[in-house]
C-alpha angles and dihedrals in degrees: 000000000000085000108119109200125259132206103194089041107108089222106046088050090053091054095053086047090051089051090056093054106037080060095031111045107160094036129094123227119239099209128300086280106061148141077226094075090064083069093073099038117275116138094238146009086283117067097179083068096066100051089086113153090353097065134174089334083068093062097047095051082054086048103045092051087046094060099020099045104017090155107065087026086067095041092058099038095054093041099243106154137057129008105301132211121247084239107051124185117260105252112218094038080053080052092049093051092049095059090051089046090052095051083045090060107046084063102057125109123323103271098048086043085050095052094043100052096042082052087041085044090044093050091052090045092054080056087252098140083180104067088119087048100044084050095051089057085041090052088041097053089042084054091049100052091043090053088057093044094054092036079227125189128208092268082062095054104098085048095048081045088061099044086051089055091050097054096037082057090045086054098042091049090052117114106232094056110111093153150008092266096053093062114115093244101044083090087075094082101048 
């Protein structure tokens, strides 16, 4: 989590390029600077400058919900499903905010950092190396439905951003999670 992303690192280029095609298939990519990275959702032609505070982790957590869950990654990221605003959200910036929501919130106060990290411990010790990145497309999914709810527009999405982090906190105090996958909207991505 403390990995800030860099652009002249090998690795850290390959991974951008992995996230392109894992959304884009069928398209080529012009080059790491590109018009083409507004279609996903960065604010500019160069991608590396929107990861900020949230770092490298931000892009495997894009990464991750693009192969694991293609399905409602594309969904989200193409818009399918509700009524949506005329001024959408940009989808992998969203991405990026939610990682750094998420690292927010395992430090707040001592019961919510309690509940996240024995989720986070049952999950390793089930062997599921993923549990950040299962709760990231659990917190994404959770965004996204709250954004329709609300028929948000961009101006709302620091507000839809809080009320995420709340419910991803109410699940994640609930008695009977043990895990990721035993949260009530984890079932969105199914």
């Amino acid at each position: 989590m403390n990995v800030y992303f860099d652009a002249s690192r090998r690795d850290h280029q390959e991974a951008l390029r992995a996230l392109w095609y894992a959304t884009y298939p069928n398209k080529e990519l012009s080059g790491l600077i590109s018009d083409q990275w507004k279609e996903m959702g960065w604010q500019g032609r160069d991608p590396s400058t929107d990861f900020r505070g949230a770092g490298f982790i931000s892009l495997e957590n894009l990464l991750f919900f693009a192969k694991t869950f293609s399905n409602s990654f594309q969904r989200l990221l193409n818009k399918q499903c509700g009524k949506r605003a005329t001024w959408e959200y940009p989808f992998a910036v969203a991405g990026v905010n939610i990682t750094f929501m998420i690292m927010q919130m395992l430090d707040l106060q001592y019961s919510v950092r309690y509940c996240v990290n024995c989720v986070l411990m049952i999950c390793h010790d089930a062997e599921d190396e993923w549990a950040f990145d299962l709760l990231y497309c659990v917190a994404f999914m959770i965004m996204d439905k709250q954004w329709l709810e609300r028929n948000a527009s961009y101006m709302e999405f620091n507000e839809v951003l809080k009320s995420t982090r709340v419910q991803l906190e109410r699940e994640l105090l609930m008695d009977d999670v043990m895990r990721i996958e035993d949260m009530p909207s984890y079932s969105l991505l199914l």
